[in-house]
C-alpha positions in Angstrom: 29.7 -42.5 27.6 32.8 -44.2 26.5 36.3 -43.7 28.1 36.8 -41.5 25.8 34.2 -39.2 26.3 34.9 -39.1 30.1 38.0 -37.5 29.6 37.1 -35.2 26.9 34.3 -33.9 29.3 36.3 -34.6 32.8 36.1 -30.9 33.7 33.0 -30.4 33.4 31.5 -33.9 34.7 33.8 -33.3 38.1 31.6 -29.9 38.8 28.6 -31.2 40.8 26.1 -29.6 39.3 27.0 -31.1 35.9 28.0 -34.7 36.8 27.6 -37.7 34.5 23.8 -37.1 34.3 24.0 -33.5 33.0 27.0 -34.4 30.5 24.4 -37.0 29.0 21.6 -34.8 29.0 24.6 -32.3 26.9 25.4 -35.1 24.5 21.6 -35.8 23.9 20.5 -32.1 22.8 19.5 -30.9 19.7 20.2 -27.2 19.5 19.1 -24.5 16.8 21.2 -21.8 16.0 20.4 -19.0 13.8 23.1 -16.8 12.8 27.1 -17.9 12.1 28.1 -14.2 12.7 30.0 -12.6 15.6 27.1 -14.0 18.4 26.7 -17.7 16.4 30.5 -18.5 16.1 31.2 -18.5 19.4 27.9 -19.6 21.1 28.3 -22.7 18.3 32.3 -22.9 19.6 31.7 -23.6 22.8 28.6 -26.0 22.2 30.5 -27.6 20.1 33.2 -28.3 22.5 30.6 -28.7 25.3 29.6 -32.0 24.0 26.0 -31.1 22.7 24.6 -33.8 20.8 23.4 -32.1 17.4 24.1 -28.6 16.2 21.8 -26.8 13.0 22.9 -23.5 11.9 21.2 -21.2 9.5 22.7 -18.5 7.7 22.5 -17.7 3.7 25.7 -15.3 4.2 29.3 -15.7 2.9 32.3 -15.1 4.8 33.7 -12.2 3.6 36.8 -10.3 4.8 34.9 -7.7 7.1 33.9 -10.6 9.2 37.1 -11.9 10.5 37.5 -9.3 13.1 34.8 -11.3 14.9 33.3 -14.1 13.6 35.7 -16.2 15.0 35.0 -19.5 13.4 35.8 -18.1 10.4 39.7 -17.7 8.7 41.3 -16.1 5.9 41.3 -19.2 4.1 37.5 -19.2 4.2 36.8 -16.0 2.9 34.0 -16.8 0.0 32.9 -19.5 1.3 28.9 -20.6 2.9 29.1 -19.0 6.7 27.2 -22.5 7.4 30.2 -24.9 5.6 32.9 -23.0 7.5 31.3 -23.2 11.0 31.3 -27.0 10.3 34.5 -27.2 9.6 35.6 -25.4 12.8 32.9 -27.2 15.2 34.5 -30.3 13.5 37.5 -29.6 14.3 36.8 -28.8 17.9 34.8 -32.0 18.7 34.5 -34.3 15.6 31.7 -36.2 17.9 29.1 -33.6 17.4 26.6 -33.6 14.8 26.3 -30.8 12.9 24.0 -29.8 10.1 24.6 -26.8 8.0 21.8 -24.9 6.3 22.6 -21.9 3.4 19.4 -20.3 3.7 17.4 -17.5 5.8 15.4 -19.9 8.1 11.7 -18.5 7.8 8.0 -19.4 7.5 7.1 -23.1 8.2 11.0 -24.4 7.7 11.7 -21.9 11.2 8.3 -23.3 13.2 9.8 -26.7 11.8 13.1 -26.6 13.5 12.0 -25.0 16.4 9.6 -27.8 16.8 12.5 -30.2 16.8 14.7 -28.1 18.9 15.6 -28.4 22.8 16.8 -25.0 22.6 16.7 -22.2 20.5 19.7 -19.3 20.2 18.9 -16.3 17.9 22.4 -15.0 17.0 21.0 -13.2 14.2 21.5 -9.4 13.5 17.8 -8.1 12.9 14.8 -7.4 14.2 12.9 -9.4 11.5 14.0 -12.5 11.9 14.2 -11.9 15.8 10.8 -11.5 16.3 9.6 -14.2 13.9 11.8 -17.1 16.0 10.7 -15.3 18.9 7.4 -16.0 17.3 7.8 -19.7 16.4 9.4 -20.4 19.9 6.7 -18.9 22.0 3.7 -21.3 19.9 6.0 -24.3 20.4 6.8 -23.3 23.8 10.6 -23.9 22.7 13.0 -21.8 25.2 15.0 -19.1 23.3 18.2 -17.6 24.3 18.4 -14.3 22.8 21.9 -11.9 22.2 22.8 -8.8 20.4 26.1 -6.8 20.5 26.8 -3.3 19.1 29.8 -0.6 19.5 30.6 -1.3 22.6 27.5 -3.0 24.3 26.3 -6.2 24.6 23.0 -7.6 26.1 21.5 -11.2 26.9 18.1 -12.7 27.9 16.1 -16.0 28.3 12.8 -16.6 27.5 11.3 -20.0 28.1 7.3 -19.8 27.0 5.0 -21.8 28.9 7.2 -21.6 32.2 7.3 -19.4 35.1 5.1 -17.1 33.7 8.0 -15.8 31.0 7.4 -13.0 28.8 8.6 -13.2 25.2 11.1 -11.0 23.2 7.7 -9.2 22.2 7.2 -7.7 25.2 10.5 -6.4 25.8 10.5 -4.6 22.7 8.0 -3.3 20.1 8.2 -4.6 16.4 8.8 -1.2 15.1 12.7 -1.3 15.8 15.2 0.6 13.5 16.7 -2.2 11.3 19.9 0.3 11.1 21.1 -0.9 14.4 23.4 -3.3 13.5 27.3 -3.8 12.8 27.7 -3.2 9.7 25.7 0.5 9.9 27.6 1.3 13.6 30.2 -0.8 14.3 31.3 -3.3 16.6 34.4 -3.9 18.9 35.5 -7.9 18.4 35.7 -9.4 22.2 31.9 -7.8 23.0 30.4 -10.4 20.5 32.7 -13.5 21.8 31.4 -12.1 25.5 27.8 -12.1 24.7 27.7 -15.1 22.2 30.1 -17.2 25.4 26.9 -16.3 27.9 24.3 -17.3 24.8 25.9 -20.6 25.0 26.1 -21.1 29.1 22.7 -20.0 28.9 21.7 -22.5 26.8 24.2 -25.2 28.7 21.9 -24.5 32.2 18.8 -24.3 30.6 19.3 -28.1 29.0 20.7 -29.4 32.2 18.6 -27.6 34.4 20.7 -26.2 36.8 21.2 -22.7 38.4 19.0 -19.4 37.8 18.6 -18.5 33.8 18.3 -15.2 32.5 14.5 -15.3 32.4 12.7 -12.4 32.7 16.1 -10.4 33.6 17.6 -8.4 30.3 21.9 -8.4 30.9 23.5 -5.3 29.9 26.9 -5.2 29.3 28.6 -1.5 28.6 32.4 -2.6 27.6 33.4 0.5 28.1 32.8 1.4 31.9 32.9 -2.6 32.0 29.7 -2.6 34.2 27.1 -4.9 33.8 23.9 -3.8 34.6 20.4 -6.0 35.1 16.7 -5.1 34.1 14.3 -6.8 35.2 10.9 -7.1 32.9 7.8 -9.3 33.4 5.0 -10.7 31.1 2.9 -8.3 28.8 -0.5 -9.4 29.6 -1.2 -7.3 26.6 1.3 -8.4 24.4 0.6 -9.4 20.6 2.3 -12.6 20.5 2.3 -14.2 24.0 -0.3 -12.2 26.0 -4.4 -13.1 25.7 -4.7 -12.0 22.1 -4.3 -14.8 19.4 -1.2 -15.4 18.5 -0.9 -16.1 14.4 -3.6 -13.5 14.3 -3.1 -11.0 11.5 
């Protein structure tokens, strides 16, 4: 690292369990995000500004006027334009060091196992249960670990898997690919600071998982009632039985 660089990061690099060694580890990282919505902006905000080395973000949305409320790397000025090309600008603007590549497009199919294959870490910001449980999908046969939000009304909730490691279960066996694709913001509404919350703990997540340090969300679902303000913690283990990461075979149809 450069002089400048040192300062840029100083807070960080002065907490022990970070150091020199965990800011280079930071600066060497390629993380995947999917989703430049409510979860994406800020998890990509503070990455950004982290120092992570290289930054891809999917989405084929535009920014429309709806999502200002919460998708806060988004402006007024932006309104019409790619979700992708105005994240960029804002990440740019936070830390012009970080590379960041912007993809228009709903990232399925062999393009998703592709980027997850290149990926250090993987955060689904996304807003449905279809594209949820394919990366869940792509990141448990690359053994890529995936840090998984979602944020609704009032609630919030955040988990780690990381496949291969510690006997982890998968998104899969927390919840059954039958969900109702109605639950979402724009069918039931969402109050703004919930998503900067549980996107800001997407992107810690993802900050301890590439340094290795502390105890990650694995196996442990965070639930977040705004509210009561409580946080509550369930705790879930492997599905021995489960479709995609239990005994059975795992692209079988």
């Amino acid at each position: 690292m450069n002089d400048q660089q040192l300062l840029r990061y100083s807070r960080q690099i002065m907490l022990p369990q970070i150091d020199i060694a965990g800011q280079q580890k930071l600066l060497t990282t390629k993380v995947l995000i999917i989703g430049a919505g409510g979860l994406g902006c800020p998890a990509a905000m503070y990455l950004a500004a982290s120092g992570i080395g290289q930054i891809s973000v999917y989405d084929d949305d535009q920014v429309d006027l709806s999502n200002l409320q919460r998708q806060i790397a988004h402006h007024t000025p932006d309104i019409g334009l790619d979700k992708v090309i105005s994240t960029l600008n804002t990440l740019k603007k936070i830390n012009p060091e970080v590379r960041v590549l912007a993809h228009k497009m709903r990232l399925e199919g062999e393009r998703l196992l592709a980027e997850v294959t290149q990926a250090d870490v993987v955060l689904d910001c996304s807003d449905n249960f279809t594209t949820r449980f394919a990366v869940n999908k792509a990141c448990v046969a690359t053994k890529t670990p995936l840090v998984s939000g979602a944020a609704i009304r009032f609630e919030g909730q955040i988990s780690v898997f990381t496949p291969g490691m510690n006997n982890s279960p998968c998104y899969h066996c927390l919840y059954q690919s039958e969900g109702e694709e109605l639950q979402n913001c724009a069918h039931n509404g969402v109050v703004a600071p919930i998503t900067g919350i549980v996107g800001s703990i997407q992107a810690l997540e993802a900050m301890k998982l590439i340094i290795g340090i502390g105890e990650s969300l694995t196996g442990r679902l965070l639930l977040l009632d705004g509210l009561r303000m409580e946080w509550q913690t369930m705790r879930f283990k492997k599905n021995p039985l489960c479709p995609c990461c239990g005994d059975g075979e795992l692209f079988a149809e």
